[in-house]
C-alpha positions as CSV (number, residue, x, y, z in Angstrom):
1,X,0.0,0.0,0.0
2,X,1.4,3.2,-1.3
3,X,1.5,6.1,1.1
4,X,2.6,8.6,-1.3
5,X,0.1,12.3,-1.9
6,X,-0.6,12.9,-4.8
7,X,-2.3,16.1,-4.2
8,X,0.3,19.2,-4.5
9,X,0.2,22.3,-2.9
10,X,0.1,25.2,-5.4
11,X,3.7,26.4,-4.3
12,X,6.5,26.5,-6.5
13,X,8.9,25.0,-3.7
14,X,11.0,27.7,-3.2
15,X,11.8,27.6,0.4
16,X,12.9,24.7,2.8
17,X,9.9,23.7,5.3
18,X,7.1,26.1,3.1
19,X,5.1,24.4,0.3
20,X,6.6,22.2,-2.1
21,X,9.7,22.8,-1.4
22,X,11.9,20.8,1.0
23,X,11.1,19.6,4.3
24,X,14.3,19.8,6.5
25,X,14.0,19.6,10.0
26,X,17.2,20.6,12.1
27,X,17.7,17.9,14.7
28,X,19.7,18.1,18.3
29,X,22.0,15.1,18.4
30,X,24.0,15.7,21.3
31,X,27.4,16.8,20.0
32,X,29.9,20.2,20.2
33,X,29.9,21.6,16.9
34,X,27.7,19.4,14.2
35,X,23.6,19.1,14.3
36,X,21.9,16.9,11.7
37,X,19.1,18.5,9.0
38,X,16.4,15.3,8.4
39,X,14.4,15.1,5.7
40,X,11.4,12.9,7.5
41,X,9.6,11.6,4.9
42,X,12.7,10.3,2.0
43,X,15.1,9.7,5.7
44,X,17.9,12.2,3.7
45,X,20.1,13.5,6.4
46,X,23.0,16.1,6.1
47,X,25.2,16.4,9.1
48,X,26.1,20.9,9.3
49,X,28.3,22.5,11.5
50,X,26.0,24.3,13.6
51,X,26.9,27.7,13.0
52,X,26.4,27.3,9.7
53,X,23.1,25.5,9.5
54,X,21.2,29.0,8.2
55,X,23.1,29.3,4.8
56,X,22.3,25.4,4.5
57,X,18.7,25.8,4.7
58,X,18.8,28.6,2.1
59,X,20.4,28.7,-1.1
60,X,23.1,26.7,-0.5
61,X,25.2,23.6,-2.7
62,X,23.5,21.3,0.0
63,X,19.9,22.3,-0.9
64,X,19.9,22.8,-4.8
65,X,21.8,19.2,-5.1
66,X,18.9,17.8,-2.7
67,X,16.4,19.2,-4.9
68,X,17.6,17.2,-8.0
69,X,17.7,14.4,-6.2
70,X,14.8,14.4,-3.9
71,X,12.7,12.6,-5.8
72,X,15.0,9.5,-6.5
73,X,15.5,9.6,-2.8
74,X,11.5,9.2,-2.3
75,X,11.2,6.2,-5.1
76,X,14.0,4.5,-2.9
77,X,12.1,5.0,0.3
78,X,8.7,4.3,-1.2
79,X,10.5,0.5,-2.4
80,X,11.7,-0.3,1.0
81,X,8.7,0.3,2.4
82,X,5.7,-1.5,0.1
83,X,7.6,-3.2,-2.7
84,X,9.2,-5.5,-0.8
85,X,7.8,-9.3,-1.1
86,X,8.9,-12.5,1.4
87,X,12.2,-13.9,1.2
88,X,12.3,-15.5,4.8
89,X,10.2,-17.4,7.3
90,X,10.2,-17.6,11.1
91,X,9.6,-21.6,11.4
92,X,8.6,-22.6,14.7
93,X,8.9,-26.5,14.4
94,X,7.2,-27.2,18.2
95,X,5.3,-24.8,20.6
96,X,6.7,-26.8,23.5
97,X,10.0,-25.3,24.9
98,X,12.1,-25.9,28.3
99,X,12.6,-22.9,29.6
100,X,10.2,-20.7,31.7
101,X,11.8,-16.9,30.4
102,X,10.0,-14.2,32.0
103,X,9.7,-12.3,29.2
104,X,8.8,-15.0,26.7
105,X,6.2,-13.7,24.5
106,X,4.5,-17.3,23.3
107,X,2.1,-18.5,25.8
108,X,2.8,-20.1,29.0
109,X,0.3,-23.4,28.3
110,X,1.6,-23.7,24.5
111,X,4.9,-23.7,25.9
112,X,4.3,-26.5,28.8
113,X,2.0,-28.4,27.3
114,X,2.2,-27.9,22.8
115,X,3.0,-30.2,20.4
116,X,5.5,-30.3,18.0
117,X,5.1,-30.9,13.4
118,X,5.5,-34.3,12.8
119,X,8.3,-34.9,10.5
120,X,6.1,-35.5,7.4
121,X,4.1,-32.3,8.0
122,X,7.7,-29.9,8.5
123,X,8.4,-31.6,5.0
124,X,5.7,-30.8,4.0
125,X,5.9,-27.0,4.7
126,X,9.4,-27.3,3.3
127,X,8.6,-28.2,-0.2
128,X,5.4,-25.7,-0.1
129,X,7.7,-23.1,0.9
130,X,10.1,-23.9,-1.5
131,X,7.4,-23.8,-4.5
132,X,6.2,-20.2,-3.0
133,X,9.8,-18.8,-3.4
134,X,10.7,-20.1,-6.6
135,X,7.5,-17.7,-7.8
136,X,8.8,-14.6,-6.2
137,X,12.5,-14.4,-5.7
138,X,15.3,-14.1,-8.6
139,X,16.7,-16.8,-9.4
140,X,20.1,-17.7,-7.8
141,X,18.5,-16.2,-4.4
142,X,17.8,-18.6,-1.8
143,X,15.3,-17.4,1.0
144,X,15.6,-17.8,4.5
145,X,14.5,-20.6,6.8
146,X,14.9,-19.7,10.7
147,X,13.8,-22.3,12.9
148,X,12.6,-21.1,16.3
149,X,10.8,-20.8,18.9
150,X,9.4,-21.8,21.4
151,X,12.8,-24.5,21.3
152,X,13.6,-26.2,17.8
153,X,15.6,-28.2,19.2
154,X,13.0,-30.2,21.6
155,X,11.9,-31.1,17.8
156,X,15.7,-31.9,16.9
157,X,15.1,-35.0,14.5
158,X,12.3,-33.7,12.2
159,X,14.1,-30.4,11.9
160,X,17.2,-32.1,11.2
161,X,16.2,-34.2,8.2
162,X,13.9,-30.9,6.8
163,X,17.8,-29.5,6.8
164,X,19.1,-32.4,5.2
165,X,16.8,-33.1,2.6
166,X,16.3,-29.0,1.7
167,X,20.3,-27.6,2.5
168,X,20.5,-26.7,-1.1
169,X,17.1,-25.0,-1.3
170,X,17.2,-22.6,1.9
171,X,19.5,-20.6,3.7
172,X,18.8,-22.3,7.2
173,X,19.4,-20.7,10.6
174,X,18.3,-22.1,14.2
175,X,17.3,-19.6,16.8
176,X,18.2,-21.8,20.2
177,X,18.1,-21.4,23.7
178,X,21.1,-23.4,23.6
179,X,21.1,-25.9,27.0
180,X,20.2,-29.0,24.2
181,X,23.2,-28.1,22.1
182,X,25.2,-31.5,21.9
183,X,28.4,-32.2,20.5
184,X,26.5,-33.8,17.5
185,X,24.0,-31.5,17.2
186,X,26.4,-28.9,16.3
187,X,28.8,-30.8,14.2
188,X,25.7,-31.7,12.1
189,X,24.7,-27.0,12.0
190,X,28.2,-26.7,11.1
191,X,28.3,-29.2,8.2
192,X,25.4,-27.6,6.5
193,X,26.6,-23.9,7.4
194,X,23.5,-23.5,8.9
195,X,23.7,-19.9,11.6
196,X,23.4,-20.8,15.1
197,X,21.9,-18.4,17.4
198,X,21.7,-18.5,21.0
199,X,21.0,-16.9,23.9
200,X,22.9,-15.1,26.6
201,X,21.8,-12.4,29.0
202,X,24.2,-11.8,31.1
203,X,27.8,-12.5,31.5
204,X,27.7,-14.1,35.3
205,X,25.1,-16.5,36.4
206,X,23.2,-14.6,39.0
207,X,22.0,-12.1,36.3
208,X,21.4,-14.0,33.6
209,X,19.7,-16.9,36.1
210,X,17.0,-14.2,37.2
211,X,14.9,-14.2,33.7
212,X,15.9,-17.3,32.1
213,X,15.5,-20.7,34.3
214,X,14.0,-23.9,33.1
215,X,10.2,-25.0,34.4
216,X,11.7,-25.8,38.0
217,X,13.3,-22.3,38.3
218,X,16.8,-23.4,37.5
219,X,19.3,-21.3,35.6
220,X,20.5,-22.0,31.9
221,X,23.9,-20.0,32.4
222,X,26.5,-22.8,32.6
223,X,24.8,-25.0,29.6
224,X,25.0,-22.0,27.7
225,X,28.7,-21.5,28.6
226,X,29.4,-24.9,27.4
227,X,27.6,-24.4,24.0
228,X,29.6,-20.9,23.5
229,X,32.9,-22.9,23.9
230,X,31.6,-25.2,20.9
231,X,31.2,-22.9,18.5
232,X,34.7,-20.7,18.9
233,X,36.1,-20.9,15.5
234,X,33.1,-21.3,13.8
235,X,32.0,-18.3,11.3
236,X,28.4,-18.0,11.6
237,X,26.9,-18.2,15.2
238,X,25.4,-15.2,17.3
239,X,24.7,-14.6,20.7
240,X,21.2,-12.8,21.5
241,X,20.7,-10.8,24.8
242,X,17.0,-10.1,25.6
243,X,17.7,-6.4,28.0
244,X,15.6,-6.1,30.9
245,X,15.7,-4.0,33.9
246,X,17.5,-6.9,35.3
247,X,20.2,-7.0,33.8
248,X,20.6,-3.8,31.7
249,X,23.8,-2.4,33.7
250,X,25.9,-5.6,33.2
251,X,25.9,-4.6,29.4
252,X,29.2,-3.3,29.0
253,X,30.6,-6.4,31.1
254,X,28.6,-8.3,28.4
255,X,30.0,-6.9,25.8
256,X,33.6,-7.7,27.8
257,X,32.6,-11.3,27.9
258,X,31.5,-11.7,24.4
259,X,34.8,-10.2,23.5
260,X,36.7,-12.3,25.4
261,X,34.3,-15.4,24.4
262,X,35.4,-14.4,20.3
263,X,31.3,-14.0,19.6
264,X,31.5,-12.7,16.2
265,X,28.2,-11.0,16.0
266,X,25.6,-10.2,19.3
267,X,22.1,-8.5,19.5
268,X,21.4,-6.4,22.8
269,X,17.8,-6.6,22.2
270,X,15.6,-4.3,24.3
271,X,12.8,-6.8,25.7
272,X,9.3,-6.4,23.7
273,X,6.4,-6.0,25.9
274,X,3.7,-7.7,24.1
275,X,2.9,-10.5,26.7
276,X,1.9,-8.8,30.6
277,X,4.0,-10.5,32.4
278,X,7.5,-9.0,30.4
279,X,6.6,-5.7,31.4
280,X,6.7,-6.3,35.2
281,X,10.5,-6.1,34.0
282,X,11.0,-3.1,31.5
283,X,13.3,-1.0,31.7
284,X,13.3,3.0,31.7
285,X,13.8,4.6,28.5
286,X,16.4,6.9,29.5
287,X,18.0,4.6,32.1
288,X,18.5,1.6,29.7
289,X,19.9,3.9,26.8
290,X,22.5,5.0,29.0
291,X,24.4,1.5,29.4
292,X,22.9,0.3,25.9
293,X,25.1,3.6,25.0
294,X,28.4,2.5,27.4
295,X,28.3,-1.1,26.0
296,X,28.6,0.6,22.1
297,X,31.3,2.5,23.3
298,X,32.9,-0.7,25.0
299,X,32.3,-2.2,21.9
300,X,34.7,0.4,20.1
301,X,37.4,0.5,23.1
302,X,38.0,-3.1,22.6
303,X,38.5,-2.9,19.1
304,X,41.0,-0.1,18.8
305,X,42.3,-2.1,21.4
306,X,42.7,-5.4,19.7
307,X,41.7,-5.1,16.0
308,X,38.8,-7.4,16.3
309,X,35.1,-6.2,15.7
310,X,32.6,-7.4,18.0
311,X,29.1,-6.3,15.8
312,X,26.1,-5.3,18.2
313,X,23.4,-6.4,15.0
314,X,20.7,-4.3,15.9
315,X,22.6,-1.3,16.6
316,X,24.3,-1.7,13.4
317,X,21.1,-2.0,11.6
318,X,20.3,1.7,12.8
319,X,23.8,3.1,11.6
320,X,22.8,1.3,8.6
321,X,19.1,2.9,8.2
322,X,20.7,5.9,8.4
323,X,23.8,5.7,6.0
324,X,22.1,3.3,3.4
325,X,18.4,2.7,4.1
326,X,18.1,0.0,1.4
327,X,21.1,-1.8,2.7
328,X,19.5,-2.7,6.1
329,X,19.5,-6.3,7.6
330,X,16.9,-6.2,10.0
331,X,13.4,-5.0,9.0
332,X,12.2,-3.9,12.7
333,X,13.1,-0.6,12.4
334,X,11.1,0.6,9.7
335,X,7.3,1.6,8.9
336,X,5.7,-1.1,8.0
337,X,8.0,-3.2,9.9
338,X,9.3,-7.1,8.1
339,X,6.2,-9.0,9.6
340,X,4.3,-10.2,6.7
341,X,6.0,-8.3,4.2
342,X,9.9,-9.2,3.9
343,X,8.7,-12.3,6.3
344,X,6.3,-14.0,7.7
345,X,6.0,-17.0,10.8
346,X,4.7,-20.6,11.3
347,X,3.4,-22.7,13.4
348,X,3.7,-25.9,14.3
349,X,0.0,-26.7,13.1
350,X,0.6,-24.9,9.9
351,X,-0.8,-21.6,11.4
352,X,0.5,-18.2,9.5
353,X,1.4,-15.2,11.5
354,X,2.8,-11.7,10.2
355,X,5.4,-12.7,12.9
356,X,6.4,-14.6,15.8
357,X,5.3,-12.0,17.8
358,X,2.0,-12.5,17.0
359,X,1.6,-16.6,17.5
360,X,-0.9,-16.9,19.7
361,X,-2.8,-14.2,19.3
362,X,-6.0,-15.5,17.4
363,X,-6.9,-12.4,15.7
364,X,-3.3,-12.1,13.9
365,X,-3.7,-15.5,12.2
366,X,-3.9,-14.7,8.4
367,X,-4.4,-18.4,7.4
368,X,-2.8,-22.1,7.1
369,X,0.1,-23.3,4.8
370,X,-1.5,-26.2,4.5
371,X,-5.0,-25.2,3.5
372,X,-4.4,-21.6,2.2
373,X,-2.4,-20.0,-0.9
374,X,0.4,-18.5,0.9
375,X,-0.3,-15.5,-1.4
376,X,-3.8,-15.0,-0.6
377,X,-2.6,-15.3,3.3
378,X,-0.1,-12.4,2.9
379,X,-3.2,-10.4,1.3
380,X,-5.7,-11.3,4.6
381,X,-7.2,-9.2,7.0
382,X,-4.9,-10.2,9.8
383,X,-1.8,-9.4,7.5
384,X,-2.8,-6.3,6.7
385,X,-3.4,-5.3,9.7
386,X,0.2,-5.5,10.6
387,X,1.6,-4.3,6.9
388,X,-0.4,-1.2,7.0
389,X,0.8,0.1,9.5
390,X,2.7,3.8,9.0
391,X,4.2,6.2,11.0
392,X,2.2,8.4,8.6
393,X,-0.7,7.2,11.5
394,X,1.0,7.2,14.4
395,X,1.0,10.3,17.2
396,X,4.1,11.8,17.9
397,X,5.6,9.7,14.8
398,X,3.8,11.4,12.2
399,X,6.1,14.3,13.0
400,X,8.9,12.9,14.2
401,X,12.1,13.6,11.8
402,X,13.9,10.1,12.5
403,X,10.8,7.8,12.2
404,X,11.9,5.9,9.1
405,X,15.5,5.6,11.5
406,X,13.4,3.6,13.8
407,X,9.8,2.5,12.0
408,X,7.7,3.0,15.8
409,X,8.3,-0.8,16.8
410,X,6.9,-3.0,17.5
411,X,3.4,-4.0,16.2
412,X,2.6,-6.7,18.3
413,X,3.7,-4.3,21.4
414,X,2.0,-1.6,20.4
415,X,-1.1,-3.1,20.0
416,X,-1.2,-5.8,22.6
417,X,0.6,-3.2,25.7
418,X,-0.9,0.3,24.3
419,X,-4.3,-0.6,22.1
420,X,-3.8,-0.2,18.5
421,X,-1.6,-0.3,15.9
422,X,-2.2,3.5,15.5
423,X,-0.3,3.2,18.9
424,X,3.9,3.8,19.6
425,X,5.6,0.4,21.0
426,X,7.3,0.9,24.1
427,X,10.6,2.4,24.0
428,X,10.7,5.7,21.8
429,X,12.7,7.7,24.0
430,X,15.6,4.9,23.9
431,X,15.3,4.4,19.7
432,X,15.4,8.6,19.8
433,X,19.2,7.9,21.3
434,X,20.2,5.8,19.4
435,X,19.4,7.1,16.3
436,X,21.4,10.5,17.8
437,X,24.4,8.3,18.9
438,X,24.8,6.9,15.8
439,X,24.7,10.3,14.2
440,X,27.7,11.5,16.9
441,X,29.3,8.9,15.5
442,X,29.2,9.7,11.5
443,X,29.8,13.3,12.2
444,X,33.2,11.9,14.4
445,X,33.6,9.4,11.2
446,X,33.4,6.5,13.7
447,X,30.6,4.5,12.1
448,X,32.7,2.2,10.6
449,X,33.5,1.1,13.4
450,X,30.7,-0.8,14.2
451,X,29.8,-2.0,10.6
452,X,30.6,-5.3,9.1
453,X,33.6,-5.8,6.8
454,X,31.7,-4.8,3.2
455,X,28.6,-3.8,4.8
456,X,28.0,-1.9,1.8
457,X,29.3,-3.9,-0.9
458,X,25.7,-4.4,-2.8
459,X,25.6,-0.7,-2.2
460,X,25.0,2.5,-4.8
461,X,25.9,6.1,-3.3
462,X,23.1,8.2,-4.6
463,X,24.4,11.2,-2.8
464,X,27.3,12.3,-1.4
465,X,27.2,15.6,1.0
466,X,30.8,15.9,1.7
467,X,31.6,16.4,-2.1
468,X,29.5,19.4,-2.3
């Protein structure tokens, strides 16, 4: 669904903010001599010294190059945002898991007492899934097959042979609390280069033991230890940290420990709130930006200290919104978000959500891979729900400058902890600083810093502000 206004204003665009003409908000972002000018509705940016952010919004080199290009920058945005079509899936093979995480947002009873896909049924799905993507993706692509959860592996064998029998079909990834992770189990991941996530949240036991403990209230921390030591050496594994009041000060320790641990690549996910019982444990906005903020900067110590790059995902997904919008890898922080349009998630009865945020909540179902067209599922009313959903609609976010930064996450949140997808999720004030630290960081020509090798290899620079 295009959001684009095709009604114009009888103004010639002269002037920046008046009319037609540009829309350029200056924006605070924290630092001695630089401010940033946003464009909210393409995301351009300019970063300006501040003294000289008048000239800049007049006639200047800045703004009559931006007005050539204005509209290529709009086409880009307007792609991102509704021509995008599937190329992953969020595959939850069983709703049972073994853990009892306080925040968990799947159900307590599916979770205790769910069943898993039979073996012939996750086949299945496989070859369906496979037929779906050979209509829509280019050819030479291969989409995107995350197992999770709930736990995958409590489903290990049928999961297994799907990966087997479909390794040269799908680029396969398993999403794992870790604490079933056997020597075999990962010699068979690493065979089939299939990414191995787990799940850390902090780096001693008493923290991370206070929100993630099995059904008998025991902690996961030393399994999980034992599974990080397995997968040293090998090139695709990730550690995810789910940051809660509880443990939000130990993240620059974390960030230590992953270090020293060799993790290659680590998400420091804020904790959604969709389920009650996760927000008995959310953290303040401006409280859990503050050591989000110290563990980036930890993160940057360390490697000017030893040459090696420890990559927080998510927060390089914002740097990345900002510097190359197209190039993102993550599709939470835009408006619509991924669910149900760059991916959708399954059940383990077949059951299609926009995401896996949504599974278990009835009125978010859009259908059933097994007795619906997947296309006419993506096209339902409970899809649409979630891939209509703008900024455009949203109060503040309809005039916020950085909202295509951070795309007002997250759907499920918003609507299940605030009553509406016309509603914000529940942490603007923390996206707000880190989309200004990652501008600090561009103006002090830092960013790469914190970017994969060839982050932007597949990249086209449309425009260029320092060669004006």
């Amino acid at each position: 669904m295009s959001n684009t206004n095709t009604t114009k204003a009888p103004s010639r665009g002269l002037y920046v903010n008046m009319g037609n003409g540009p829309t350029l908000q200056p924006i605070d972002i924290g630092h001695k001599s630089h401010m940033a000018i946003i464009d909210p509705d393409t995301a351009f940016w300019a970063l300006v010294k501040k003294k000289q952010l008048a000239e800049h919004l007049t006639d200047s080199d800045l703004l009559k190059t931006y007005k050539r290009k204005a509209k290529k920058f709009a086409d880009e945005m307007e792609t991102l945002r509704f021509g995008l079509k599937p190329s992953g899936v969020y595959f939850n093979p069983t709703e049972r898991c073994n853990l009892n995480c306080t925040y968990c947002y799947i159900p307590e009873d599916m979770r205790r007492d769910g069943k898993h896909m039979s073996e012939k049924k996750l086949m299945e799905s496989l070859e369906i899934l496979k037929q779906y993507f050979k209509k829509t993706m280019d050819k030479g692509r291969k989409p995107n097959v995350v197992f999770h959860g709930a736990e995958p592996m409590l489903n290990k064998d049928a999961m297994f042979a799907g990966i087997e029998k479909y390794k040269k079909d799908f680029l396969f990834g398993v999403q794992t609390n870790a604490t079933l992770l056997d020597d075999e189990a990962i010699e068979f991941l690493k065979a089939r280069n299939v990414s191995i996530g787990i799940s850390l949240d902090a780096p001693v036991a008493n923290v991370n033991n206070k929100t993630r403990t099995n059904w008998a209230g025991e902690g996961t921390y030393d399994l999980i230890i034992k599974a990080m030591n397995k997968l040293k050496g090998y090139h695709s594994w990730s550690v995810i940290c789910t940051v809660t009041e509880k443990n939000m000060r130990s993240l620059p320790k974390l960030v230590d420990f992953f270090h020293e641990n060799e993790v290659p690549t680590c998400l420091l996910n804020v904790l959604r709130c969709t389920m009650p019982r996760s927000r008995d444990i959310k953290p303040k906005d401006a409280t859990v930006a503050k050591h989000f903020i110290a563990a980036m900067d930890r993160t940057h110590e360390l490697y000017k200290k030893t040459g090696r790059k420890l990559i927080v995902a998510n927060f390089a997904n914002i740097l990345i919104s900002i510097l190359a919008p197209t190039a993102r890898r993550l599709m939470c922080d835009i408006s619509p978000c991924g669910g149900g349009r760059s991916f959708f998630a399954l059940a383990p009865n077949g059951d299609m959500f926009p995401c896996s945020e949504f599974i278990g909540l009835k009125d978010f179902k859009g259908g059933n891979l097994f007795r619906n067209d997947v296309e006419k599922v993506l096209e339902s009313k409970a899809f649409k729900t979630v891939t209509e959903r703008k900024v455009e609609d949203i109060e503040p976010c309809n005039r916020c400058a950085i909202r295509h930064f951070c795309g007002s996450p997250c759907p499920a949140e918003a609507h299940e902890m605030n009553g509406g997808m016309d509603k914000t999720g529940a942490f603007c004030e923390f996206y707000e600083e880190q989309t200004r630290y990652a501008l600090r960081l561009i103006a002090d020509n830092k960013h790469e810093d914190f970017l994969w090798p060839s982050w932007d290899k597949d990249t086209k620079t449309t425009f260029n502000a320092t060669s004006l």
